[in-house]
C-alpha positions as a printed NumPy array, in Angstrom:
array([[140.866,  75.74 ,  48.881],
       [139.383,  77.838,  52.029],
       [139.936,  76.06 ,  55.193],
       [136.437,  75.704,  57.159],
       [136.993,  76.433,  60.701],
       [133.698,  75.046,  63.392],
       [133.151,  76.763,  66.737],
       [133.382,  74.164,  69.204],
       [131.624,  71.774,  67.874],
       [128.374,  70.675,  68.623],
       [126.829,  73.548,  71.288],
       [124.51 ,  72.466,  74.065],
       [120.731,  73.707,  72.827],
       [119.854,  76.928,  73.022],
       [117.277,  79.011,  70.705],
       [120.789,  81.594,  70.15 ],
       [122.63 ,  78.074,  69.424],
       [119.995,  76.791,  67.712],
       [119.942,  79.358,  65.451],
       [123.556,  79.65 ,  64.82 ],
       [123.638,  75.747,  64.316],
       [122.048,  76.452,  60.821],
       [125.094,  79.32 ,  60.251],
       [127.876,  76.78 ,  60.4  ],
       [129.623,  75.579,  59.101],
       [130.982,  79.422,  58.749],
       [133.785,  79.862,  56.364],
       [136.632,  82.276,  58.218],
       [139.945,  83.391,  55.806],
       [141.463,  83.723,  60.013],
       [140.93 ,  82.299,  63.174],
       [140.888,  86.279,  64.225],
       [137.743,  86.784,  62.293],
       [136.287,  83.448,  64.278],
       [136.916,  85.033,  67.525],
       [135.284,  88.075,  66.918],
       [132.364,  86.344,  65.58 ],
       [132.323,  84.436,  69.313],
       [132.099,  87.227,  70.921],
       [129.438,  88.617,  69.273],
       [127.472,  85.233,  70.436],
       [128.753,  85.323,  73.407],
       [127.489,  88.639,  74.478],
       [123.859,  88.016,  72.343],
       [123.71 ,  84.694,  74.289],
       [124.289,  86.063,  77.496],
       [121.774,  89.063,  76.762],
       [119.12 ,  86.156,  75.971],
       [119.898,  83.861,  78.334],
       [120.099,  86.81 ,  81.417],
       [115.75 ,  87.525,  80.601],
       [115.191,  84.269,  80.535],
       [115.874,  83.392,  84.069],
       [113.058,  84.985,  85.057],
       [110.012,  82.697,  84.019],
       [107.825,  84.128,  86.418],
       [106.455,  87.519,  83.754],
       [105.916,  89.117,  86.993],
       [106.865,  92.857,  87.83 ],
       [107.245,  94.087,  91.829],
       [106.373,  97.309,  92.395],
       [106.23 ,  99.706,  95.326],
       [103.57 , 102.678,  94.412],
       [103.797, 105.699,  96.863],
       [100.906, 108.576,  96.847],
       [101.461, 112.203,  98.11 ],
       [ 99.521, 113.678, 100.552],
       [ 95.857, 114.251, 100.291],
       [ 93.639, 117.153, 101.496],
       [ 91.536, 114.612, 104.32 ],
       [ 93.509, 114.026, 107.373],
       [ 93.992, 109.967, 107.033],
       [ 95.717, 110.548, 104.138],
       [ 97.91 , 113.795, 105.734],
       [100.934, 111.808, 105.059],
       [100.654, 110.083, 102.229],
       [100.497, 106.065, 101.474],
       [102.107, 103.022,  99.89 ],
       [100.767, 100.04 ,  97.703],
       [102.134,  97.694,  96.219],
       [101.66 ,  96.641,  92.395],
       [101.586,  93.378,  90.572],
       [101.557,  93.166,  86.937],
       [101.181,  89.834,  85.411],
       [102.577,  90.1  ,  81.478],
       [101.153,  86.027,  80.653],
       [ 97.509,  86.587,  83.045],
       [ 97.137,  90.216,  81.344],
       [ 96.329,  90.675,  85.34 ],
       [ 97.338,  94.121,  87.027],
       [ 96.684,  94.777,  90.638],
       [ 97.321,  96.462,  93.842],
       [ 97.775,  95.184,  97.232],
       [ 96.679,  98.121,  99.491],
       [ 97.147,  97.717, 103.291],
       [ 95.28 , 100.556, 104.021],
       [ 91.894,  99.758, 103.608],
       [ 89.477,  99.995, 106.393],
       [ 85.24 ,  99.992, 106.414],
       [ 83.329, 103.524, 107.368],
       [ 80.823, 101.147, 107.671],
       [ 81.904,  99.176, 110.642],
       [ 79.709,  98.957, 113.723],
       [ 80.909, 101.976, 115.841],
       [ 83.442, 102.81 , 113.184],
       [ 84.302, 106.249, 115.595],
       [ 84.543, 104.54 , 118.806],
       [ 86.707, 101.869, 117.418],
       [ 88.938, 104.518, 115.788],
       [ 89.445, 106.627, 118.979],
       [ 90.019, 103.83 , 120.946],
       [ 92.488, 102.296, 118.162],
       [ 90.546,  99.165, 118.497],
       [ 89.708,  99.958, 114.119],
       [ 90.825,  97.001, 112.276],
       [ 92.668,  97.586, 108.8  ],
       [ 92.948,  95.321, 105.874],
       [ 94.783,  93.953, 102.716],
       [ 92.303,  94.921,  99.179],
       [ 93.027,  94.136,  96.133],
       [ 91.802,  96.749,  93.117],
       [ 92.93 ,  97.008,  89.806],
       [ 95.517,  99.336,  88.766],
       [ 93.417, 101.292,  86.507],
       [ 90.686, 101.745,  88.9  ],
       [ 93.268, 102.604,  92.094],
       [ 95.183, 105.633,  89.749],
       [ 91.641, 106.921,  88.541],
       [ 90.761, 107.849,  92.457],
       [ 94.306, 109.254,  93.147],
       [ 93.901, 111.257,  90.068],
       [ 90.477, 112.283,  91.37 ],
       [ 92.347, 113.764,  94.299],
       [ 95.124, 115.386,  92.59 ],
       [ 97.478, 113.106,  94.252],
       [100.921, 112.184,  92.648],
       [102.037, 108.582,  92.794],
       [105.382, 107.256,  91.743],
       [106.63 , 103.841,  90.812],
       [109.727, 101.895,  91.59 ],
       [110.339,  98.811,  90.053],
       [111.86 ,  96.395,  92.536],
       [114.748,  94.2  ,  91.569],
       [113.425,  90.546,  92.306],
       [114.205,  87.496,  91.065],
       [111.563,  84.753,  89.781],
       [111.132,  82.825,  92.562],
       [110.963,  85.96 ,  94.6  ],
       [108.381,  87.43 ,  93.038],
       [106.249,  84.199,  92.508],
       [106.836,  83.439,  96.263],
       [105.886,  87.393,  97.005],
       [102.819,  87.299,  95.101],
       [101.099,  84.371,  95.961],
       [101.673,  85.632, 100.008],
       [ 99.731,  88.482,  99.078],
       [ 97.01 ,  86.689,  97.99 ],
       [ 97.19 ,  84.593, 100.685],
       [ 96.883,  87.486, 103.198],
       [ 94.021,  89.226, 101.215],
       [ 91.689,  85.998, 102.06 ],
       [ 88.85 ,  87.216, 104.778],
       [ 90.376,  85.148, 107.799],
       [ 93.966,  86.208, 107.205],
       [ 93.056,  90.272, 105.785],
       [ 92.795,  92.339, 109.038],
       [ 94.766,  93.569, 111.175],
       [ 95.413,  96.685, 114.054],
       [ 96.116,  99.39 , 112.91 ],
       [ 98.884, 101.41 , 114.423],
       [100.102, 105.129, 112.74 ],
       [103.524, 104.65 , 113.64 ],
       [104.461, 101.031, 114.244],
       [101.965,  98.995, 111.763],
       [100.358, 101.133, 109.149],
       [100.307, 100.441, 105.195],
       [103.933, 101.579, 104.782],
       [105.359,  99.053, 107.117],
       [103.069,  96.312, 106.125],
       [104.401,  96.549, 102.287],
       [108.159,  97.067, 103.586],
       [107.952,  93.936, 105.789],
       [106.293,  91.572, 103.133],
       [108.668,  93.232, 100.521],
       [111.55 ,  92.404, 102.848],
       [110.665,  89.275, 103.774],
       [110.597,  87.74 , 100.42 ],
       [113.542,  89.514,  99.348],
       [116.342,  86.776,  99.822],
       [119.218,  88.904, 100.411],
       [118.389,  91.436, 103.21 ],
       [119.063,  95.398, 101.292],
       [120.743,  97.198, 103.896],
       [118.623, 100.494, 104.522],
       [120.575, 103.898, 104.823],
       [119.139, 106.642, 107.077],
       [116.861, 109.163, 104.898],
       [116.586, 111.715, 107.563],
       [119.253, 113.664, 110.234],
       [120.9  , 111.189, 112.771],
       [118.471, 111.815, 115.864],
       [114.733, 113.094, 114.527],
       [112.144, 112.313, 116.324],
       [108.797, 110.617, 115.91 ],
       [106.965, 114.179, 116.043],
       [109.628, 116.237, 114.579],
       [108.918, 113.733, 111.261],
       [105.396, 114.372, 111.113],
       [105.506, 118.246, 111.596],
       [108.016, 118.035, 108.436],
       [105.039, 116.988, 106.889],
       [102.041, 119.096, 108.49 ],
       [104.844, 122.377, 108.387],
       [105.026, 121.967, 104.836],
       [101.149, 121.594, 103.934],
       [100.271, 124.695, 105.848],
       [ 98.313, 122.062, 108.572],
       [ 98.455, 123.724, 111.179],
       [ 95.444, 123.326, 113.077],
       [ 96.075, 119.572, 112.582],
       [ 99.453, 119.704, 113.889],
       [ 98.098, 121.186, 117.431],
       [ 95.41 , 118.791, 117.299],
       [ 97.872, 115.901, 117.041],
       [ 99.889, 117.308, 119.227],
       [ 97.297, 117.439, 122.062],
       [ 96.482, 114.26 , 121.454],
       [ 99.841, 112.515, 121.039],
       [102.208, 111.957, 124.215],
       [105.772, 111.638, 125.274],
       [106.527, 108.057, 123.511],
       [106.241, 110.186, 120.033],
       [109.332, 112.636, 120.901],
       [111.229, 108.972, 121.204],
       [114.173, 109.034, 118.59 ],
       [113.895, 106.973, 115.521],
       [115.399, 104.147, 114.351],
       [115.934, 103.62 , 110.458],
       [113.286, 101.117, 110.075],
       [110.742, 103.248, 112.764],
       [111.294, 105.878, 110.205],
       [109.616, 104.366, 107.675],
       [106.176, 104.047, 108.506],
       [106.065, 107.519, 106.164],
       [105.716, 106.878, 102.827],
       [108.135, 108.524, 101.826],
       [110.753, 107.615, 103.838],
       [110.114, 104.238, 102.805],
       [110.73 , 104.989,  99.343],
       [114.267, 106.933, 100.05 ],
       [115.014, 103.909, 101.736],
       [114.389, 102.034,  98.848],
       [116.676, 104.115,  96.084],
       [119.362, 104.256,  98.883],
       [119.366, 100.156,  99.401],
       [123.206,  99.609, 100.028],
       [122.971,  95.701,  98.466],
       [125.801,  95.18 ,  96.013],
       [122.885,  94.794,  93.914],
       [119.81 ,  97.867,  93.622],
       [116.82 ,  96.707,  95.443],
       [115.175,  99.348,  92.475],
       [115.647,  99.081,  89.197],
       [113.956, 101.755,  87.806],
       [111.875, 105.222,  89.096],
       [108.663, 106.504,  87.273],
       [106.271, 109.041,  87.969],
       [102.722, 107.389,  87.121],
       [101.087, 110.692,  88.267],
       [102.461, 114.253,  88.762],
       [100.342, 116.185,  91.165],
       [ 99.098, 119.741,  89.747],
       [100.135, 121.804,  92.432],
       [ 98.762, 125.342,  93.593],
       [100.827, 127.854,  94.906],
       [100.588, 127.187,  98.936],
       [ 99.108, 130.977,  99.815],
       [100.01 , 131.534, 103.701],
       [ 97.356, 132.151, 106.173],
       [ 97.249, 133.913, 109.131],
       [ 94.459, 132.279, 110.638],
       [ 96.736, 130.053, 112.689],
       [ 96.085, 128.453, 116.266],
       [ 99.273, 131.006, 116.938],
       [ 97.545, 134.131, 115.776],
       [ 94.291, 133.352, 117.084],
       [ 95.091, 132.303, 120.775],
       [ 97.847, 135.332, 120.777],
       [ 94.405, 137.604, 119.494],
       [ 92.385, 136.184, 122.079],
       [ 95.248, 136.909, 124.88 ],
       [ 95.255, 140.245, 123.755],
       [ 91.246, 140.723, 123.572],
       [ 90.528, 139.33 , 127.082],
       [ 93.402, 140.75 , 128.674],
       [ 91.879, 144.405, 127.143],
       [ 88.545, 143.464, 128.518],
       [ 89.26 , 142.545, 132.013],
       [ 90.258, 145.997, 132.615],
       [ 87.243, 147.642, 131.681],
       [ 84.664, 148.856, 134.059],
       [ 81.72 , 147.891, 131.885],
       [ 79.332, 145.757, 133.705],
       [ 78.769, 143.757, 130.912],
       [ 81.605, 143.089, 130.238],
       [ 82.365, 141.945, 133.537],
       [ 79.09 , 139.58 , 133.228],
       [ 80.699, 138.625, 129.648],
       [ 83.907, 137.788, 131.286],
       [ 82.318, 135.507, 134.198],
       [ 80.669, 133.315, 131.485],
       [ 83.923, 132.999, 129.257],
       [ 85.737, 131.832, 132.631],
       [ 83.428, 129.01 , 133.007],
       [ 83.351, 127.998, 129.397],
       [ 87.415, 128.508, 129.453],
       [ 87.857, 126.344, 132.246],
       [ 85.488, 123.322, 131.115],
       [ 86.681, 123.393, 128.08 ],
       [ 90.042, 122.906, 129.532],
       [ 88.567, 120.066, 132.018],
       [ 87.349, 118.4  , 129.326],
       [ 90.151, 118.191, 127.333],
       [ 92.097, 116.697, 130.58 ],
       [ 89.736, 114.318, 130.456],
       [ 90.225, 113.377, 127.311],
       [ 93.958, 113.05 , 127.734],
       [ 93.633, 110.648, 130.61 ],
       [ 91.164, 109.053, 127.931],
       [ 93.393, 108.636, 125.513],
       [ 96.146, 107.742, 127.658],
       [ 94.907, 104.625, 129.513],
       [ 91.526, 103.601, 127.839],
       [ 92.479, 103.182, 123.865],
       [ 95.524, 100.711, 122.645],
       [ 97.028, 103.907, 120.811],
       [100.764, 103.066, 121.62 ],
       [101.797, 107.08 , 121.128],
       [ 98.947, 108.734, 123.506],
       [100.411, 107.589, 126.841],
       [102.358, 109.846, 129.339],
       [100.915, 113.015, 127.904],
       [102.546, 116.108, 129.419],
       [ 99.827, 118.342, 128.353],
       [ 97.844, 117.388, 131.299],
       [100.321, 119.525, 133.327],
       [ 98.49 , 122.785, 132.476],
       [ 94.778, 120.789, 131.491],
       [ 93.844, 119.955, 134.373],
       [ 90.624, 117.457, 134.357],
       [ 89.41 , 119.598, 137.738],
       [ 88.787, 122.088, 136.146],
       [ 85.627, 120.936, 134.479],
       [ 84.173, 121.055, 138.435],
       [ 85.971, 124.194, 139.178],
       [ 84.021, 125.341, 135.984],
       [ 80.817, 125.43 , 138.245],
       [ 82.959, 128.217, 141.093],
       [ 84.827, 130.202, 138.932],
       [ 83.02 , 133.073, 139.952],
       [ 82.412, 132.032, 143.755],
       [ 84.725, 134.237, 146.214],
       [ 84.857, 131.173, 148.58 ],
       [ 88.504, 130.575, 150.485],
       [ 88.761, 127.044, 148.686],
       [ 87.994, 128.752, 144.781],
       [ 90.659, 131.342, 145.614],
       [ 93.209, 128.983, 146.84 ],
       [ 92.697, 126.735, 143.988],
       [ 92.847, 129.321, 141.586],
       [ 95.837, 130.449, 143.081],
       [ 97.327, 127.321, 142.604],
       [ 96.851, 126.918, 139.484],
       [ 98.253, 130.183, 138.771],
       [101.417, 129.288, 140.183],
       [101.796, 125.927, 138.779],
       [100.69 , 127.238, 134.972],
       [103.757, 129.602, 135.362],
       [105.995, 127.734, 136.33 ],
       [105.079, 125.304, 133.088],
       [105.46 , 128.165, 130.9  ],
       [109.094, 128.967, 132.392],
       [109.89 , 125.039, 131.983],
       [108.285, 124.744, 128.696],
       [111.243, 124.008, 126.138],
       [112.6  , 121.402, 129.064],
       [109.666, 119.26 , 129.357],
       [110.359, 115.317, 127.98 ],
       [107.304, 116.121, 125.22 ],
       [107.293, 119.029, 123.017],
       [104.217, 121.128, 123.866],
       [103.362, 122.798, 120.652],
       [104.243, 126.68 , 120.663],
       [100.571, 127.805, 119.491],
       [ 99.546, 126.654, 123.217],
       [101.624, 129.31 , 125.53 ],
       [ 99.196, 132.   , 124.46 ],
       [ 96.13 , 129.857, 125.54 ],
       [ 98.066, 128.448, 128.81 ],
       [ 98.921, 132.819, 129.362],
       [ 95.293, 132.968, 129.418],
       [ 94.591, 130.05 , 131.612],
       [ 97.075, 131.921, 134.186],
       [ 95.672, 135.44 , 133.935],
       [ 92.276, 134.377, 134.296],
       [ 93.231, 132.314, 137.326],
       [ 95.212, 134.981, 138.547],
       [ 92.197, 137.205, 138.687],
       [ 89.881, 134.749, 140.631],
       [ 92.535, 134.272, 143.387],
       [ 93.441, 138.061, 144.153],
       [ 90.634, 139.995, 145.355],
       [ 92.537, 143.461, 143.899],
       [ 92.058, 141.764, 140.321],
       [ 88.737, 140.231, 141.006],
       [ 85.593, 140.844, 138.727]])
């Protein structure tokens, strides 16, 4: 007669127990045999009982975009997914969003007054436009638990309400990247720990010319270079370095937590890219052209040439008065946080839009303030790669032109 060996009795309830409560009772010829029977439940129960904890049928995801071609979307951007498996519901959380619309949309956005908010779109709708711009987007699968991700969605659809949806926008310190990262974080129990993604020391501006470098944006880079001041060549923390997209999601596959704050990478979207074809009509080669042009033509005899030269001093010199102007603008009449203490108004003098009007007067006081100028423009250029901001490089031809042409109003010799 067989001997009829029971594994421990009666189990507690399970659907795995439950189903191996109509198996038993099992007939074993060993105890050996029994064991590796258990084992083979206990690892199938375990497997089961492991996707079960999460009741929620929710999946966390951070989306991040590659750059586009317009120059709010320069440096990319970050969503955030939620895909609902029971609601058949999927939908992205987009910090980004902002009105063209608005009353004095422009004015708001110089002055950085332009308020930003939380949409919601579907998924299918929010790839379709990326697509439409040839614009990559890849997926990481964040590694929350239930109650995570139930407490993590409903606060996102809490925030997209109309009284709690806007906020400032800031490029640096509060954009769409750092509004995902901080409600991602914040409803993430355990804390990840975030490793550096980029060289011990970089600097706000040095991060963004990676960026503009790379895309052949050149003429953008000198514009946001005028524009942007001192506090942007500050050094960057770890978490300051993520308000660019991808930073944010380096930060995210190098989480240090003993368990991966991803779970798994996809590209949704791979961008069809074009061989970058170099240019050479770069603020570089065309200021350096324009040096070399004017320079030429101040020599000549022509008369006029000599009359063309007065009028380019005047336009040369209000242009540069106006864009001291704007600096001083920028500096203390929007909330921009990175546009203070701009260094550039060392060789753009706002003056110069009135001195403009006597460029060509041979008056003591034009001479000696041409003179001065002259003096104090060359001394910037010797000083250049010591100043607390980084000037950009493309300027020195321009601010060689600014000198010459001040040079020649304050010695007679040289005068037109």
């Amino acid at each position: 007669m067989k001997k009829t060996f029971y594994l421990f009795g009666e189990p507690p309830f399970s659907l795995s127990r439950f189903l191996w409560f109509f198996a038993i009772p099992f007939q074993f010829k060993s105890i050996k045999t029994a064991l590796r029977l258990f084992l083979v439940f206990t690892v199938v129960n375990f497997k089961f009982s492991a996707s079960a904890q999460d009741s929620s049928h929710l999946k966390i995801s951070l989306l991040t975009c590659t750059p586009g071609d317009q120059l709010y979307s320069t440096f990319g951007h970050t969503a955030i997914r939620v895909t609902d498996s029971i609601s058949l519901t999927d939908y992205v959380f987009n910090y980004g969003s902002f009105r063209f619309d608005d009353p004095n949309f422009y004015i708001k956005f110089i002055r950085g007054k332009l308020l930003y908010y939380l949409s919601v779109e579907n998924f299918p709708e929010f790839i379709f436009d990326y697509q439409a711009e040839n614009r990559g987007i890849t997926e990481q699968v964040l590694n929350m638990d239930a109650s995570e991700k139930i407490a993590l969605r409903d606060a996102l659809y809490e925030n997209s309400k109309e009284e709690n949806k806007f906020y400032k926008y800031d490029f640096f310190l509060d954009n769409c990247t750092t509004r995902s990262r901080d409600v991602l974080v914040r409803y993430k129990k355990d804390h990840p720990g975030f490793k550096p993604v980029m060289p011990e020391g970089t600097r706000f501006r040095q991060a963004i010319h990676e960026y503009l470098d790379k895309n052949q944006k050149y003429w953008s880079k000198l514009g946001i270079d005028l524009l942007l001041g001192a506090p942007t060549d500050a050094v960057m923390t770890t978490a300051q370095s993520q308000f660019l997209p991808d930073n944010l999601m380096k930060s995210f596959d190098s989480s240090n937590q003993a368990h991966p704050l991803v779970l798994s990478t996809t590209g949704l979207y791979a961008v069809n890219q074009d061989k970058n074809k170099g240019t050479l009509f770069t603020p570089m080669t065309v200021f350096a052209l324009l040096l070399a042009v004017i320079t030429l033509l101040s020599f000549s005899p022509n008369v006029k040439i000599k009359n063309f030269l007065q009028g380019f001093d005047g336009l040369l010199f209000f242009f540069t008065g106006l864009l001291g102007i704007l600096f001083i603008f920028m500096w203390t009449g929007t909330d921009h946080s990175m546009t203070k203490s701009n260094y550039n108004l060392l060789w753009a003098w706002p003056t110069h839009i009135l001195a403009a009007y006597y460029v060509n007067r041979k008056n003591k006081w034009a001479r000696m303030y041409f003179g001065l100028n002259t003096a104090f423009l060359i001394i910037i250029l010797l000083i250049w790669a010591f100043l607390p901001q980084q000037l950009n490089v493309a300027l020195i031809p321009f601010v060689l032109l600014l000198a010459f042409r001040s040079a020649r109003k304050f010695l007679p010799a040289f005068a037109n």
